[in-house]
N, C-alpha and C positions, 0 to 999 in steps of 0.2 A: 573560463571565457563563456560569454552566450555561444547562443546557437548557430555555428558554422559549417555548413556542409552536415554533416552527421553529428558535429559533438554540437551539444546543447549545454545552458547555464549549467556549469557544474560537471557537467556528464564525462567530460574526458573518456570518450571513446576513440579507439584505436583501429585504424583502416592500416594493415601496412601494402594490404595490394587487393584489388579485385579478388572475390570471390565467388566464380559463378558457380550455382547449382544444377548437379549433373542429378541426371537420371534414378542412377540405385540410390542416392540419398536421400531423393523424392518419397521415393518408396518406402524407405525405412522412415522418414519422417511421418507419412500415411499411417503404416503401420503401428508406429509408438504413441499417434494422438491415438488411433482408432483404441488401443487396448485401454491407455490411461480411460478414456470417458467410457469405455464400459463397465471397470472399476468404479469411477465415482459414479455412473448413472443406478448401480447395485448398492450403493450406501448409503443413496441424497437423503436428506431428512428437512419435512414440511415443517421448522420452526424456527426463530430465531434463533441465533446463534448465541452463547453464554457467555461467552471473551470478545464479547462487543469491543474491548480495547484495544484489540487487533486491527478493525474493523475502521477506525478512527485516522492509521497510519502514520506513518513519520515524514516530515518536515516539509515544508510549506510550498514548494514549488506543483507539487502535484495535486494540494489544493487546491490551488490558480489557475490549474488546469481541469478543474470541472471532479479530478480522483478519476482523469482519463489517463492509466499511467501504463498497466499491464502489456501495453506495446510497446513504449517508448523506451521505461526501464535502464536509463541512461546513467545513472549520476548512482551517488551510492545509496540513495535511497530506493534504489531495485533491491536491497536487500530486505525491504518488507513489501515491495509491490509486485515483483518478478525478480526472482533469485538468478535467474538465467543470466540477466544484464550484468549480474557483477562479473563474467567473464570477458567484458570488453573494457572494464573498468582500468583505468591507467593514474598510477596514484596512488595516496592517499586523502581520504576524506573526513573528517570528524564535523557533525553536523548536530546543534543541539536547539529545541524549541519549547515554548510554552505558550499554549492552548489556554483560552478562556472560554467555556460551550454554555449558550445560553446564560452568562452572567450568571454562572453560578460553580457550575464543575469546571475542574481546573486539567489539563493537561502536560505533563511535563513527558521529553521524549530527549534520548541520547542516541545518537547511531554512526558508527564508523563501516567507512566501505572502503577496500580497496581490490587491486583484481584481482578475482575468484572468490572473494570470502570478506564477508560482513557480520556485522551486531548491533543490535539493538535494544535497548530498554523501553519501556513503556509504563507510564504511571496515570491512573485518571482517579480524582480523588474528589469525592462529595463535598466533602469539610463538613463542618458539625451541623448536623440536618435540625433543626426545632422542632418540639413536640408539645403538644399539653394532653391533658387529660380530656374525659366528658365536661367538664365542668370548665373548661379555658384555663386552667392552672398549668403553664411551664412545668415541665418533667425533664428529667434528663433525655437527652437528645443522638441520636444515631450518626454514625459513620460510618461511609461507605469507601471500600478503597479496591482497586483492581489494577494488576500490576500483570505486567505480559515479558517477556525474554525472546530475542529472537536471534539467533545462530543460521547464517547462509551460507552457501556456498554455489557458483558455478563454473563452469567450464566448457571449451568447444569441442566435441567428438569429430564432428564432420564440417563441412565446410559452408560458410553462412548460417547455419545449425547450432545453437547452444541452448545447453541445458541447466538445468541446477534445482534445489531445494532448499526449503523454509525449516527448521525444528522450533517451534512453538513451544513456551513454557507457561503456564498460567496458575496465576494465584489472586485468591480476590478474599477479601473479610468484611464481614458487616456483624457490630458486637462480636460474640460468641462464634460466631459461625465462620469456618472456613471454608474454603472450595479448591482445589488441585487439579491440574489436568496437564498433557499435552499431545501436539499433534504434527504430523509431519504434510508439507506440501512442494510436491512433485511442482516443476515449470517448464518452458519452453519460449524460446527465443529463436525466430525465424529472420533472414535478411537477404532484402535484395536488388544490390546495386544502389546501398550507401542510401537508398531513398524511402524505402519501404522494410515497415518491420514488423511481425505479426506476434502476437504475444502469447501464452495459454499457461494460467500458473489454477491445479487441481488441487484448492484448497480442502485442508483438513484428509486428504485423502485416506492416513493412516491414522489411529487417533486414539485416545483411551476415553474410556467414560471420567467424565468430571464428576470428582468424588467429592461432598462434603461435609462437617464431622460431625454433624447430623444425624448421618446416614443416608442422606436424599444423594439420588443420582441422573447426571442428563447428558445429554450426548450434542458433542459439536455440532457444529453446521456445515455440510460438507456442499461445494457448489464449485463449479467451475467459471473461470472469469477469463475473457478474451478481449485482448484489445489490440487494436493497431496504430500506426505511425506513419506520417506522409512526411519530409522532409522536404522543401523545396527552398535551396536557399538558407535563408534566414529567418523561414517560417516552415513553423512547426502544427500540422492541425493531428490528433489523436481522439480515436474513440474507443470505449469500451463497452461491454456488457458483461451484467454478475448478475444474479439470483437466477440463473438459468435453470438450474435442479431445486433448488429447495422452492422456489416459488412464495418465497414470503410476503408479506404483507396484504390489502384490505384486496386489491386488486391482481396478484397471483400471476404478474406479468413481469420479463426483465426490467432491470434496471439499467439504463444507458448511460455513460457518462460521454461528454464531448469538451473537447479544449481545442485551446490555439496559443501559441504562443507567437511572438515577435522581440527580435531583436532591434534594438535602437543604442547602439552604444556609447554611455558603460550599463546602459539599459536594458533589462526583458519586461516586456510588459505581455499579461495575460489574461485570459478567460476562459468562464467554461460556464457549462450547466451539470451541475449533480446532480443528479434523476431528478425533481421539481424544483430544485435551486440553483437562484446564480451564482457564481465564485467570479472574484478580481484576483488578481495577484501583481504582485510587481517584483524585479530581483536587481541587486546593483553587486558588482562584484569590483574589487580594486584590489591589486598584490594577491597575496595567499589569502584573501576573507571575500568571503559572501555572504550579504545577506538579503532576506526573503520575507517578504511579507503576503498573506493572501485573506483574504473572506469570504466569509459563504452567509448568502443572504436569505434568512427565513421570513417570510411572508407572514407570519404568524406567531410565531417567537423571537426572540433575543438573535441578532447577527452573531457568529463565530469569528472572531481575530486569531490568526496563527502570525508567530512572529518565528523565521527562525534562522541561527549563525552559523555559520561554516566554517573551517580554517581547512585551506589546500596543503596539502602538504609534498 
């Protein structure tokens, strides 16, 4: 169903009675963000991250939403935006898309969620890259391919409180060369009074150095990412912010993401901005399927198309 009271397209979230939040939960919530971010704020690292594929996401609704998702985390694609949200997950989900970026790189994505526990695949693929010599002569031409795994899991200790984790596996090739790695990411899932939802998922927090057989070696990207969720209705407005710790790019400042979504039924229709670009999206769902279409529009290159299918189960 779209977005009803708390459950959004897809989302099958589970209220079965008020849950206010007392006092010593406050506390312990305080306390477990406070330790997480002085762990990651001891690791951050000032550079792009190497499993950029991660970074791309699964399927298409939280494109549409601007990749404002880290609060909302409702549907089973919390299993690569906030792991936390697969503990309100009610269901089954299988969700599968394919990415075309810049009219050139391809993206294919698999991901099932149901409550507590998700997976993902991820594939982003160059295709045969063209090359010539100094002299304009055709030579054989490069391949590039980057392939990511992702296992989640969450659950509620306390009340309005859930938690959960990301295990990251990553493999990438180009010719000769391989690359290895993986990394764990801690999350958090706050709620309060079915209307407000605070997110915080401490990417890369654990992580091995990516090895490649080379012998060259680099280290994740480790950053924290915070979003929230306003529910009013049949609309849905959500923000985030990521590159808080590593401070990437020309400008060294967060990235914001913002969405809104609406319900128009058997309709969602949505928007956002991704740090300097716009996203559309649209979703139709009927029986057990859904499906999601979004874009993201670059000012300067090629538009991005995500198309992607669901079956409810």
């Amino acid at each position: 169903m779209c977005p009803s009271g708390a459950a959004a397209l897809g989302g099958h979230v589970l209220h079965d009675k008020e849950r206010p939040m007392k006092l010593p939960q406050g506390i312990l919530l305080t306390l477990l963000v406070g330790l997480l971010a002085i762990g990651v704020t001891a690791t951050a690292q000032l550079h792009t991250s190497v499993a950029s594929v991660f970074e791309i996401g699964v399927g298409a609704r939280a494109l549409g939403l601007g990749n404002a998702f880290a609060g909302l985390a409702d549907d089973e694609t919390a299993t690569s935006h906030n792991p936390a949200g697969l503990a309100s997950i009610n269901g089954l989900a299988i969700s599968s898309y394919f990415d075309l970026r810049f009219s050139s790189y391809t993206v294919l994505s698999l991901c099932l969620g149901t409550r507590s526990f998700g997976a993902a695949f991820l594939q982003l693929d160059s295709g045969a890259i063209d090359a010539v010599d100094i002299d304009g002569n055709p030579v054989d031409g490069s391949h590039y391919v980057s392939r990511g795994v992702i296992l989640s899991g969450g659950f509620t200790p306390l009340r309005s409180l859930s938690v959960g984790a990301k295990l990251k596996l990553f493999q990438s090739s180009f010719q000769d060369l391989h690359g290895y790695a993986g990394s764990l990411s801690p999350a958090l899932l706050f709620e309060v009074e079915r209307v407000f939802r605070l997110g915080m998922v401490f990417e890369n927090l654990l992580a091995t150095t990516v090895y490649y057989s080379s012998g060259h070696t680099e280290h994740w990207c480790r950053d924290v990412r915070v979003g929230a969720a306003i529910i009013i209705g049949e609309l849905i407005v959500s923000v985030e912010a990521e590159n808080i710790l590593t401070l990437r790019g020309a400008a060294r400042l967060p990235h914001v993401h913002i969405g809104m979504e609406g319900r128009l039924p058997p309709l969602c229709l949505r928007a956002g901005i991704n740090q300097n670009m716009l996203t559309a999206g649209v979703g139709i769902e009927w029986g057990a399927f859904r499906l999601d279409y979004a874009t993201e529009i670059h000012f300067t290159i090629p538009m991005t198309h995500r198309l992607a299918f669901t079956i409810l189960l």
